[in-house]
N, C-alpha and C positions, 0 to 999 in steps of 0.2 A: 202696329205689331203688339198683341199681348205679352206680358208678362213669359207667359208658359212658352211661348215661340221664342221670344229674343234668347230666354236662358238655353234652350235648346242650339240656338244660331249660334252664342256663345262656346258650347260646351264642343260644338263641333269645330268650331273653328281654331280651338286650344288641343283638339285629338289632331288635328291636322298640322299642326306646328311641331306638336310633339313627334309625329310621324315623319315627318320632313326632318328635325334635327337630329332623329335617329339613323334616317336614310343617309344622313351626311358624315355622322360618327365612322357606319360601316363601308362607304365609299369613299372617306380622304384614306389616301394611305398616309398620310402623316398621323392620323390618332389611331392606327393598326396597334397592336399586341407588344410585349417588348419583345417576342420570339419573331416577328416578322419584319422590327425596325431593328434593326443592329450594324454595329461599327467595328470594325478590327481595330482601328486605332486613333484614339482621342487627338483633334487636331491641336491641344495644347502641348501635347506629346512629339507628336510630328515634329513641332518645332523644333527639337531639340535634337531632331537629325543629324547626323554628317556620315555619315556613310551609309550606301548600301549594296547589296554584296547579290546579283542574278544567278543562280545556278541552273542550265536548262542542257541536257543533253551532256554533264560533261565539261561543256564552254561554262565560264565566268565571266562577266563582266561585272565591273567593280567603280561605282561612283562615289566622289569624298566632295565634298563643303569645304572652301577654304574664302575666307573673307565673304561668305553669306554668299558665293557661287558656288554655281554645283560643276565640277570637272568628270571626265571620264579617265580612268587610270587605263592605259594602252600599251604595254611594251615599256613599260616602265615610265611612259611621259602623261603629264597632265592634262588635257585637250579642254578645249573652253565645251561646255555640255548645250546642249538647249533645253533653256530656264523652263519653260513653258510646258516642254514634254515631260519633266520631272512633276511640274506643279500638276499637270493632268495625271500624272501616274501616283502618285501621292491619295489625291484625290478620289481615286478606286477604294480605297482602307479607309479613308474619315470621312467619308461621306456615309450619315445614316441612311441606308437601304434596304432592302429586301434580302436577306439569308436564310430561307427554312432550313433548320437541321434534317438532314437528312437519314442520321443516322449516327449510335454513340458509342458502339461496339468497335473494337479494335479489326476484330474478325470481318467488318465490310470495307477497309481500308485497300483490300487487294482488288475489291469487286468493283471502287471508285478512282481508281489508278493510282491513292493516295500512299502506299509504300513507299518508306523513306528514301529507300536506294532506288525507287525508279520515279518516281516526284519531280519535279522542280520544285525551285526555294527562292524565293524571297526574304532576304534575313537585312532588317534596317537598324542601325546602328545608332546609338548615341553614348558619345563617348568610347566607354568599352564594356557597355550594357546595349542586349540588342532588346528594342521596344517592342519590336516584332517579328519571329519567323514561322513564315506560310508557307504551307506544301501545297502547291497546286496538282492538281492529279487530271482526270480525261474530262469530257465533257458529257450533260447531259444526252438522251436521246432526239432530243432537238436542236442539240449544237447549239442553243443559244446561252448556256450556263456554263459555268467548270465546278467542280468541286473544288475545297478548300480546308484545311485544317489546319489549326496550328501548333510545330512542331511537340512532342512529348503528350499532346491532348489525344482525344480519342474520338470526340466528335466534331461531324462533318459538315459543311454545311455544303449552298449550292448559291450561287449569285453570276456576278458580272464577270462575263467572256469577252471583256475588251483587252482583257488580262494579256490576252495571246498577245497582242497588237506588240506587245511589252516582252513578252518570252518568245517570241518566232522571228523577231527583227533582227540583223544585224549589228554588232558595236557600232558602225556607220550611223547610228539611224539615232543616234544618242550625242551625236558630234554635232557642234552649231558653226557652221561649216562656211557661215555668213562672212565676207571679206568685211563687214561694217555690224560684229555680232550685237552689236547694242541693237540695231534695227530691227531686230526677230521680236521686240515687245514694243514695237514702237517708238519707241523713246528716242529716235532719231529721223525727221521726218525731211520732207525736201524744203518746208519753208527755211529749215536751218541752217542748208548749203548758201554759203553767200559768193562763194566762187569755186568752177571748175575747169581745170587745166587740162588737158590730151594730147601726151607727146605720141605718135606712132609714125613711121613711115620716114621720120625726119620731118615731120612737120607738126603744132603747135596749135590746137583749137583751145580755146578759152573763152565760157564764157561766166558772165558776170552778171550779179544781179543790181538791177537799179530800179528801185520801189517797186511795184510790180509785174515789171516787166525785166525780159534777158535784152543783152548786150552782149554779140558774137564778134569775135575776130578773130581769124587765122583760116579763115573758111569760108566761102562765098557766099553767104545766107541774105538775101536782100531784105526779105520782111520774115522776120524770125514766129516760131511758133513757139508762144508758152508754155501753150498745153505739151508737146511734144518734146520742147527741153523737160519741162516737168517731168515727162514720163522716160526720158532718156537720166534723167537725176536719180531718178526715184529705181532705175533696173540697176544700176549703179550700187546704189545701197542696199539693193536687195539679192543682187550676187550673188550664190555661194558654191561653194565647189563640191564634190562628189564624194571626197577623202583628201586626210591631210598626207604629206607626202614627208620621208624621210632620208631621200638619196641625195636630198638636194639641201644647201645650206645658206643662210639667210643671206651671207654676201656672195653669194656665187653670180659672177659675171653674167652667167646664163640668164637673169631676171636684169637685165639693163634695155632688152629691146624693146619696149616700150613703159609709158609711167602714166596714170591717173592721179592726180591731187585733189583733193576736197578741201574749202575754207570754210569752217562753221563759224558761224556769226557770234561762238562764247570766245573763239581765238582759237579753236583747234584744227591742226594741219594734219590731216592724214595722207599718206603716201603708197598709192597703190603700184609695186614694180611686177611688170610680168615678160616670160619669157615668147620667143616663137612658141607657135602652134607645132606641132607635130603633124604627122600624114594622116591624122585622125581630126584635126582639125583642136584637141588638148593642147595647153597649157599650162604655165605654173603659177604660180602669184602668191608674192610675199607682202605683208602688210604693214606699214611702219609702227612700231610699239610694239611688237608681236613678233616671238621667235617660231612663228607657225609658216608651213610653206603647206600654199591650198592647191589639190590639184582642181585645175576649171573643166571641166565637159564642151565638146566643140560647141553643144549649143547657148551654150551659156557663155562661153568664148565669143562667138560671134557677136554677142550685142555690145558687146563695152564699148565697139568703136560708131561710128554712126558718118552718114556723107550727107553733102550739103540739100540733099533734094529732100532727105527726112526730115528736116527741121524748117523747111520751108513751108509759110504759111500761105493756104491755098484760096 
């Protein structure tokens, strides 16, 4: 290859890197504009959460922090939240994303639903400084965006409509409703259980762990299944009820007709008491450590108990 070729072979080969690094500039959206990467709220800020306050329709719902959990405030009582749906809801504001302004005039305010008095609000609280309050107003023409501003500002922008998931749900839907709520992040799994107790009907199934296998008694099981206790442990801990309930009180006789016990392998005894079923096939169930009474759904009722032909290994 001459001199005059290679440099030429060279020169192209540096136009086509150059080209490619440029095509990479304009297609990561991480190195976009700062008008097209933006955040409502710094997740060092976030931190310093403890409350935040839903207005959608009217209805309020009101969540506060106490000892680094997030609770829901209900009629005046503090409900244990779910951690994880807070942390995903969170995570709509400090995540840097996608927000074109859409507009910075006061006057387009009515034309994006974003009017104070017909808005919803998201107002997040730290301390008794709010870090940030959001009007969210209607949605794009493809329903896949909402608009957004925030309060006293004038301009608009347009992003993520997961937002509804958060403004159209139920207080219910903010309850961690879990009879074993440590299990909703994991942190309590079935290798933990080291013994399980079932009083119902006046009769006593219990079984127990011995290295890695179960040991049954109180129930005909000739060759036990692990997988099947497993997965009988594991519906156990992953229970939860529909709504908590407030007619009923933690020592009321009505939660004596039957009990579930858990022995965790750190020393802890959890005591599950629950009432009859109802004509609906409901129940109640109170949790020991917990002044919460869970109401259970018939089909979530029906698994707690189990007979000897399910755990039979086949």
């Amino acid at each position: 290859m001459t001199y005059k070729n290679r440099l030429i072979f060279l020169l192209s080969l540096i136009a086509a890197l150059v080209l490619l690094y440029a095509g990479s500039v304009v297609f990561n959206p991480d190195t976009g504009d700062a008008s097209s990467r933006f955040v409502w709220l710094d997740s060092k800020v976030s931190a310093r959460a403890g409350r935040i306050v839903i207005n959608r329709g009217g209805e309020e719902i009101t969540l506060v922090k106490e000892n680094n959990k997030w609770f829901v405030l209900n009629n005046g009582i503090s409900y244990p939240a779910r951690q994880m749906r807070v942390e995903d809801f969170f995570s709509i504001f400090t995540k840097r994303a996608s927000w074109p302004v859409r507009s910075s005039s006061a006057s387009s305010h009515a034309r994006f639903g974003l009017e104070e008095q017909n808005a919803s609000k998201i107002t997040i609280y730290g301390e008794n400084t709010a870090l940030l309050s959001l009007l969210i107003g209607g949605d794009d023409v493809t329903g896949n965006e909402a608009y957004f501003r925030k309060t006293g500002e004038n301009e608009v922008r347009s992003g993520d409509n997961s937002i509804r998931t958060y403004l159209n749900s139920p207080v219910t839907s903010w309850f961690n409703l879990r009879l074993v709520p440590e299990s909703e992040g994991g942190q309590i799994g079935v290798d933990s259980v080291q013994r399980l107790s079932v009083v119902n009907n006046a009769q006593t199934q219990m079984f127990s762990r011995r290295g890695r296998a179960w040991t049954v008694s109180g129930i005909d099981v000739a060759n036990p299944d692990k997988s099947a206790i497993d997965n009988y442990v594991r519906t156990i801990l992953n229970t939860e009820g529909d709504n908590f309930d407030d007619t009923i009180s933690a020592d009321s006789p009505l939660l004596e007709n039957s009990r579930i016990t858990l022995e965790f392998g750190n020393g802890r005894v959890l005591t599950i008491r629950l009432s009859e079923t109802d004509e609906s096939g409901r129940c109640f169930a109170h949790v020991s450590g917990s002044d919460f009474i869970y109401s259970i759904p018939s089909w979530a009722a029906g698994r707690l108990f189990v007979n000897a032909e399910s755990l039979e290994s086949r």
